[in-house]
C-alpha positions in Angstrom: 2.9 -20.3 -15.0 5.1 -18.1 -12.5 6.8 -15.0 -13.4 10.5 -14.0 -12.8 8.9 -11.8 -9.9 7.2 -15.1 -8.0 10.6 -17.4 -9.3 13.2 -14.9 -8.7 12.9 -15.1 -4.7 12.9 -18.7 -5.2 15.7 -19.1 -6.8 17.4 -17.1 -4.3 16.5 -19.6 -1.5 17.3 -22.5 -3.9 20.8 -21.3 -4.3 21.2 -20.7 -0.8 20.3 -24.2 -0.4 23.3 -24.7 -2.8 25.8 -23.2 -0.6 24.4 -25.5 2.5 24.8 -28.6 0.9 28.5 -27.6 -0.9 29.6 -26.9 2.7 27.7 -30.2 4.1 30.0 -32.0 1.3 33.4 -30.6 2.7 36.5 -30.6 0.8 38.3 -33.3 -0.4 40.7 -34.7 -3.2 39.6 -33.2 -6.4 36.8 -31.7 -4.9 36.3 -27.6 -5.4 33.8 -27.1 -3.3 34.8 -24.2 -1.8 35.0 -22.3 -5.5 31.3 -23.5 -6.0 30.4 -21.8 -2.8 32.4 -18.7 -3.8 31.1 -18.5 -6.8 27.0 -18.9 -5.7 28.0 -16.3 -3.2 28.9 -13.9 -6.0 25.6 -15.2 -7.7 23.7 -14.5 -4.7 25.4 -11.0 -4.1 24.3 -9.9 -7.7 20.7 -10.8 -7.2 20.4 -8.9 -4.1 21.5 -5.3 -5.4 19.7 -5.7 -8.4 16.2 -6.6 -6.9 17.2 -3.7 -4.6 18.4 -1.3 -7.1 14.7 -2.5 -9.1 17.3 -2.7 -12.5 14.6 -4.9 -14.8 17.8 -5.9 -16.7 20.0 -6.9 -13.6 17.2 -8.2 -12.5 16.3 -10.8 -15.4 20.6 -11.2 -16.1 21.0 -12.3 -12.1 17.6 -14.5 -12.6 19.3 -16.6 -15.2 22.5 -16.9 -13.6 20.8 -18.5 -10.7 18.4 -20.8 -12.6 22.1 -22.2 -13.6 23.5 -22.7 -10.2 24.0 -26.4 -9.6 
C-alpha cells in the first residue's frame, strides 16, 4: 500500500503526462484542449507550493485534485 508521500510525486508526473498528450491531441472542432491543459497547469501549480510550503492539508487537498486529472 503507498502513502500520499510515495503517490503524491507520482501523480505529479502522471499529470504532467496529461498536459503532453492534451498538447499531442491539438485543437480542433469541439475540442478544449487547451482549457484541459490550463487547468492541470493550475493543478500542477498548487501541488508544487504546497509540498514546498510542507502544508499537510494543501498537501492532501492538491493530492486529490490530481488523482482526478483525466
Amino acid at each position: 500500500m503507498s502513502t500520499v508521500g510515495d503517490d503524491f510525486p507520482k501523480q505529479q508526473a502522471r499529470c504532467r503526462e496529461l498536459i503532453a498528450q492534451y498538447k499531442e491531441i491539438g485543437n480542433g472542432p469541439g475540442v478544449f484542449v487547451g482549457f484541459a491543459i490550463a487547468n492541470i497547469e493550475a493543478v500542477l501549480r498548487r501541488a508544487d507550493e504546497a509540498a514546498i510550503s510542507g502544508d499537510i492539508v494543501a498537501i492532501l487537498k492538491s493530492y486529490e485534485e490530481m488523482k482526478g486529472c483525466e
